[in-house]
ROSE-4610 file (N, C-alpha, C; in Angstrom, 1 decimal, always signed):
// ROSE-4610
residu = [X/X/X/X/X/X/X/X/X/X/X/X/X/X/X/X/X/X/X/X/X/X/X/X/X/X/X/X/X/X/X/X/X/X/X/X/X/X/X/X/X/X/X/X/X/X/X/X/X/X/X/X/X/X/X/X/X/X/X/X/X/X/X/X/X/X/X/X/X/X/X/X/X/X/X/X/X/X/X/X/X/X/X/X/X/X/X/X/X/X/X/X/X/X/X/X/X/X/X/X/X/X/X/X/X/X/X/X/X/X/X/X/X/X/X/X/X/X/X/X/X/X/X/X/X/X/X/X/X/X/X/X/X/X/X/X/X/X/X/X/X/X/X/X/X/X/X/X/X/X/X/X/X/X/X/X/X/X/X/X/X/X/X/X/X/X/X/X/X/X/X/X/X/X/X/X/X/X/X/X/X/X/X/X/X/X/X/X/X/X/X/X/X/X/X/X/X/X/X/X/X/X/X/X/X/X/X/X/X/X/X/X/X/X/X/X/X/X/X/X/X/X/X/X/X/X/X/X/X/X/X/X/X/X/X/X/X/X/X/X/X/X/X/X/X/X/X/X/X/X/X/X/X/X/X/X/X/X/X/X/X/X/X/X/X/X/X/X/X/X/X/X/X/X/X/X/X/X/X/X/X/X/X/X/X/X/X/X/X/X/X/X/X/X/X/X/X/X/X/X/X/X/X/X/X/X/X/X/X/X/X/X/X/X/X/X/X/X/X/X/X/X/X/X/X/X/X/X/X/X/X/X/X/X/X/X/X/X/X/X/X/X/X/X/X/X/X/X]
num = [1/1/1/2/2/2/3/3/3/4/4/4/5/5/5/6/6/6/7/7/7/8/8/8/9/9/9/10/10/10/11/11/11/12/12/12/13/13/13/14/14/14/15/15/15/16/16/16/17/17/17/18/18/18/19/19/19/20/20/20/21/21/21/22/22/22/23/23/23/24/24/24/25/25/25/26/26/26/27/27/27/28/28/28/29/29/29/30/30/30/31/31/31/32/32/32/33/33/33/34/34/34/35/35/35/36/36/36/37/37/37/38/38/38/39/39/39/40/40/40/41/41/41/42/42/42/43/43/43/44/44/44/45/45/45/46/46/46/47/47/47/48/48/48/49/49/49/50/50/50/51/51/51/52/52/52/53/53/53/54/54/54/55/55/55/56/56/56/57/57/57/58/58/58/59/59/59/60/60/60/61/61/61/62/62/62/63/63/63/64/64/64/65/65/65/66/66/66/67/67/67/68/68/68/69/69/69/70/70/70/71/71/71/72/72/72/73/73/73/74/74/74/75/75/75/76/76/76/77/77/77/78/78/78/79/79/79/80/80/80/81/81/81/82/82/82/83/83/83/84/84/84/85/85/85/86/86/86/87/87/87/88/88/88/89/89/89/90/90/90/91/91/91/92/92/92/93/93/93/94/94/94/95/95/95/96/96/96/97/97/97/98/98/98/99/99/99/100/100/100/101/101/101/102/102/102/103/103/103/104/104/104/105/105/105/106/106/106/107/107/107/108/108/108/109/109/109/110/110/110/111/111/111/112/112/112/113/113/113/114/114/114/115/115/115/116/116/116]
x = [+144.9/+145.7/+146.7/+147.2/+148.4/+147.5/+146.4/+145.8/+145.4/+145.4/+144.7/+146.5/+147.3/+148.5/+148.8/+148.5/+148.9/+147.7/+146.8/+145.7/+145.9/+146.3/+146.7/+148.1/+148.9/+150.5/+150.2/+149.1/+148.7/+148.2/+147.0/+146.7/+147.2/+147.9/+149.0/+149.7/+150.5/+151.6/+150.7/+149.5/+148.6/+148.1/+148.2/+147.8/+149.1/+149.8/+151.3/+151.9/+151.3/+151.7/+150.7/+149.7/+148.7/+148.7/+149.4/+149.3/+151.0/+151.3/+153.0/+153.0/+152.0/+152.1/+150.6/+150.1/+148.8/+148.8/+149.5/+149.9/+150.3/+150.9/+151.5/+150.4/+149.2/+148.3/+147.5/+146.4/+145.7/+145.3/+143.9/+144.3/+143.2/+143.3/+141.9/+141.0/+139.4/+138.3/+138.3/+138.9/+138.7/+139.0/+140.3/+141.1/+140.6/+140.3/+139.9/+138.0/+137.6/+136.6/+136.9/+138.0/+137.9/+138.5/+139.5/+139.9/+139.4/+138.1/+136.9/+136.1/+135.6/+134.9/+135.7/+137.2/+137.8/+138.1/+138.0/+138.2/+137.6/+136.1/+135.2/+135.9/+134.9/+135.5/+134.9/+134.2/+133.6/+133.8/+134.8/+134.6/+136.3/+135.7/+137.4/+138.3/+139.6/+140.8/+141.1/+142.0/+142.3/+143.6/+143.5/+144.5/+145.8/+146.5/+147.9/+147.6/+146.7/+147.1/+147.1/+146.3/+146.5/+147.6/+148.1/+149.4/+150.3/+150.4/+151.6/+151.2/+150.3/+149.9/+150.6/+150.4/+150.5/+152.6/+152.6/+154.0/+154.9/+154.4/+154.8/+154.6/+153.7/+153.1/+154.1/+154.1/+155.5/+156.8/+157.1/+158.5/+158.5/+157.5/+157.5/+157.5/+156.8/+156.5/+158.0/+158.9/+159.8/+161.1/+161.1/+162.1/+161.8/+160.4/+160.2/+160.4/+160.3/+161.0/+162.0/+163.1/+164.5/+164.7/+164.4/+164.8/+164.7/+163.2/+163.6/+163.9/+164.2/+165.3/+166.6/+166.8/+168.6/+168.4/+167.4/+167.2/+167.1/+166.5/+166.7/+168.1/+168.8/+170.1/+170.9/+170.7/+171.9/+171.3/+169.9/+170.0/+170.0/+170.1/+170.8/+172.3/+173.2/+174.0/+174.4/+173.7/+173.8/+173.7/+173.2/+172.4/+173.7/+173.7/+175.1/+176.2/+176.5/+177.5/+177.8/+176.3/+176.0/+176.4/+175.9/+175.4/+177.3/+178.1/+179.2/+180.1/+179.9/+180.3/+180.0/+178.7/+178.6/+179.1/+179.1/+179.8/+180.8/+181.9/+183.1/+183.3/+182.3/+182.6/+182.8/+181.3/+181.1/+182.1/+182.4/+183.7/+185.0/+185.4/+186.5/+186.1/+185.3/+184.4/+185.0/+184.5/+184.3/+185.7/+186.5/+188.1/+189.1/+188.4/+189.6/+188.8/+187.3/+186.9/+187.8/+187.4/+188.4/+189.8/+190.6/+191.8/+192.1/+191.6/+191.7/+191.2/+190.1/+190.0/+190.6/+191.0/+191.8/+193.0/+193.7/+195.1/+196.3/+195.8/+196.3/+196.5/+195.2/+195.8/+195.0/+193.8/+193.4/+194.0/+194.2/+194.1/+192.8/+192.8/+191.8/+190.5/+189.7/+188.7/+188.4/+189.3/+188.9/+189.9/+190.6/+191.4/+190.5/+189.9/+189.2/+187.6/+187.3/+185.8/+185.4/+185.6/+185.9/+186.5/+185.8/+186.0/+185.8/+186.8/+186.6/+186.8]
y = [+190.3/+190.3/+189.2/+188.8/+187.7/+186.7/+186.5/+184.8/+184.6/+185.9/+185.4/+185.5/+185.6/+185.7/+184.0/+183.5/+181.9/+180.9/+181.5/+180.7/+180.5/+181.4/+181.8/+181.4/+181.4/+180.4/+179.2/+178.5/+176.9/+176.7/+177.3/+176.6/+176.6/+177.5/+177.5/+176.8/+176.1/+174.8/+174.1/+173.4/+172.0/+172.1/+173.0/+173.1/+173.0/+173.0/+172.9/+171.4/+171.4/+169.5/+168.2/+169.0/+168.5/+167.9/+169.5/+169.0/+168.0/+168.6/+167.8/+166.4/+166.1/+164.8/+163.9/+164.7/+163.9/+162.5/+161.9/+160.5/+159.7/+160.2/+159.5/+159.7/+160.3/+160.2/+160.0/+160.3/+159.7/+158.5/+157.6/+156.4/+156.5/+155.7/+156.4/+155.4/+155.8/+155.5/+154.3/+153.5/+152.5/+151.5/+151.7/+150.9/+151.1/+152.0/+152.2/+151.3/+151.4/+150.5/+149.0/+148.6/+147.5/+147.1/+147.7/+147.4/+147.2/+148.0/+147.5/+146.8/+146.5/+145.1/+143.7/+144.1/+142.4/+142.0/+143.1/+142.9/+143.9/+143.2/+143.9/+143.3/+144.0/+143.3/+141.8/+141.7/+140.1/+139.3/+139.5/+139.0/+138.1/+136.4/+135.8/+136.2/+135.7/+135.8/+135.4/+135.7/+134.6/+134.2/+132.6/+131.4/+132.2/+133.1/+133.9/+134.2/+135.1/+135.4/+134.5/+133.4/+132.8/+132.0/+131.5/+130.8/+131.4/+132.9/+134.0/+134.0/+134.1/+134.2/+133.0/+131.8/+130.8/+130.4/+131.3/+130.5/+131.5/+132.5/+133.3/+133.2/+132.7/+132.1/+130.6/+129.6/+128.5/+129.4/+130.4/+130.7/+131.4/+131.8/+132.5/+131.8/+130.6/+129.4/+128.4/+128.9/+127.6/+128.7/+130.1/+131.0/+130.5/+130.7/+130.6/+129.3/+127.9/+127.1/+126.7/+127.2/+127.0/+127.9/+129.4/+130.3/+129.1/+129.0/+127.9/+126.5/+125.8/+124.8/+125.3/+126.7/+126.9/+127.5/+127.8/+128.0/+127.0/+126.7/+124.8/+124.0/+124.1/+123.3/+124.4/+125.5/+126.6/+126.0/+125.8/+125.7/+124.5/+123.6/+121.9/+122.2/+122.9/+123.0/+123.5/+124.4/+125.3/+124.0/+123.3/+122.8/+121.9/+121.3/+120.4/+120.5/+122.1/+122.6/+122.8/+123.1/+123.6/+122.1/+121.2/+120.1/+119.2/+119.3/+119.1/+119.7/+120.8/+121.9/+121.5/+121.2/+120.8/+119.3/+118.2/+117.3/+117.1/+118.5/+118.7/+119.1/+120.1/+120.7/+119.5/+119.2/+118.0/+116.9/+116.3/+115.6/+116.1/+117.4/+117.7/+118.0/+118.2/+118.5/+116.9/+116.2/+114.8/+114.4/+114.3/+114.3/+114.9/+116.3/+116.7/+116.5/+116.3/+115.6/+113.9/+113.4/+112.0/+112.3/+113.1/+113.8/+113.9/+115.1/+115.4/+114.6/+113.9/+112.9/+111.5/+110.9/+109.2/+109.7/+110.5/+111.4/+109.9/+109.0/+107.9/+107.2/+106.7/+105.8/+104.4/+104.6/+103.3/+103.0/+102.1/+101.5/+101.7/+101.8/+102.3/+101.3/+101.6/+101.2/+99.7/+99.0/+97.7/+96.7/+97.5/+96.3/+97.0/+97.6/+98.0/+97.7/+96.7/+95.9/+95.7/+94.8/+93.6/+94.6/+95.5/+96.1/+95.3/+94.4/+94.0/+94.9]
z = [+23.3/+22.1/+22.1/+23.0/+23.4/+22.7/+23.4/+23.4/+21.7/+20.7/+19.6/+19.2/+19.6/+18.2/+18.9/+20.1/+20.9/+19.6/+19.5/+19.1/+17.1/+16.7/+15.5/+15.1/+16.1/+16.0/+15.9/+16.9/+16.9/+15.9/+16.0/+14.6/+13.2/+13.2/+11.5/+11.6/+12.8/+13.1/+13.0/+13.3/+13.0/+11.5/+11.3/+9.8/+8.6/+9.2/+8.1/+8.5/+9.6/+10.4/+9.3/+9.3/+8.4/+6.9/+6.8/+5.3/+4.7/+5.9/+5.1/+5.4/+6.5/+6.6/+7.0/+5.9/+5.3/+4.6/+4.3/+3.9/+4.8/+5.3/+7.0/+7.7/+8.3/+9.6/+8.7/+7.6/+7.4/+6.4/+7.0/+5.8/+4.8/+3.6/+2.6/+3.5/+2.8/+3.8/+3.0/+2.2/+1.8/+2.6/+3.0/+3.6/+5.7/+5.9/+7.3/+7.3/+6.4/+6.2/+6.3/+5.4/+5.7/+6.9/+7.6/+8.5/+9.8/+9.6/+10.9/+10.7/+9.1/+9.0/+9.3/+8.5/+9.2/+10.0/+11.9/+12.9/+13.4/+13.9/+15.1/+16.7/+17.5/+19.1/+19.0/+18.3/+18.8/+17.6/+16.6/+15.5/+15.6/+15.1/+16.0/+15.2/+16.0/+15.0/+14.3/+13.0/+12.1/+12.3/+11.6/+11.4/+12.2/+11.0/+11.1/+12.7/+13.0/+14.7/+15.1/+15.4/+16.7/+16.5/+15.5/+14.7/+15.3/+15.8/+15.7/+17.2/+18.1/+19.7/+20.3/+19.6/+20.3/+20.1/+18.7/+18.9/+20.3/+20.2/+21.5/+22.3/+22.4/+24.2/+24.2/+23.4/+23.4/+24.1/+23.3/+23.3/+24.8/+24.7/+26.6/+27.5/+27.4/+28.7/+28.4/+27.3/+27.2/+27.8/+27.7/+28.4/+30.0/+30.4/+32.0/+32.3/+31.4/+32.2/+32.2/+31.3/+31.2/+32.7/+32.9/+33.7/+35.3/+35.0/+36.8/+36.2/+35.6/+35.8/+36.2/+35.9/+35.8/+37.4/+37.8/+39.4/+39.7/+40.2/+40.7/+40.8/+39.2/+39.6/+40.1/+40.5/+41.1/+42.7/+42.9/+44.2/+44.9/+44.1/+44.3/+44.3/+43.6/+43.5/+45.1/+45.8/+46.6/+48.1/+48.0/+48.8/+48.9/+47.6/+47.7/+48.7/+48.2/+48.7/+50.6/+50.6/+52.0/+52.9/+52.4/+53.3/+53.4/+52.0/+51.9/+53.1/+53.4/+54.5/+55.6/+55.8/+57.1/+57.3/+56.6/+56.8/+57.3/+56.5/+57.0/+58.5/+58.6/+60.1/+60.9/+61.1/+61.8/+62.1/+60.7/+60.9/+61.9/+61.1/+62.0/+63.8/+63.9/+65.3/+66.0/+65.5/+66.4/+66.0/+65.0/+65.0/+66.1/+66.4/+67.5/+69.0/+68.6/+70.0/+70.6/+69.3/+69.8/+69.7/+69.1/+69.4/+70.8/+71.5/+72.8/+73.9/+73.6/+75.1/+74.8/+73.6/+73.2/+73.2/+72.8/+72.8/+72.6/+71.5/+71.5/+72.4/+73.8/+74.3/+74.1/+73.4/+73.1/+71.6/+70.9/+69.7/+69.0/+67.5/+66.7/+66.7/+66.5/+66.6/+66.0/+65.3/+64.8/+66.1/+66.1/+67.2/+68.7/+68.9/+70.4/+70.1/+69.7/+69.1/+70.4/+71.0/+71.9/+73.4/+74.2/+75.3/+76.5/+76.8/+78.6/+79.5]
């Protein structure tokens, strides 16, 4: 008894779904006819699509190469940076190296050319 008042609730809700919005789901056979004759699977596209595919496919290949140029100069930037850094170490490195073993007793390097 359950299952016919479950079966008899459904189907009177598809049937009231139906009819209230018979304009909305279904289309007349006029127009569902033509709409499978003017696009089979094997039948090409027209002008408008591929006009409309391609300008999308531009606008997609022109996002992904802005996206890696702006990677690229973040990681030139990066690289910049890095290699700037190490310059510095380095420098200071050999700065307090000749600091602590010349501790000023030779003269700078243009007047100490000429070592007898």
């Amino acid at each position: 008894m359950k299952w016919e008042e479950n079966f008899l609730l459904c189907s009177l809700a598809a049937v009231c779904i139906l009819t209230r919005l018979n304009k909305q789901v279904f289309v007349a056979e006029t127009d569902a006819s033509n709409f499978f004759k003017r696009r089979t699977r094997r039948s090409p596209k027209s002008r408008a699509e591929m006009i409309a595919e391609n300008s999308q496919r531009r606008a997609a290949d022109e996002r992904r190469k802005e996206y890696h140029e702006e990677q690229l100069y973040e990681w030139k930037s990066y690289v910049e940076e890095e290699q700037d850094e190490q310059y510095e170490r380095s420098h200071e490195k050999s700065q307090s190296w000749r600091q602590w073993h010349y501790g000023g007793r030779y003269p700078p390097y243009l007047y100490n050319r000429y070592g007898y």
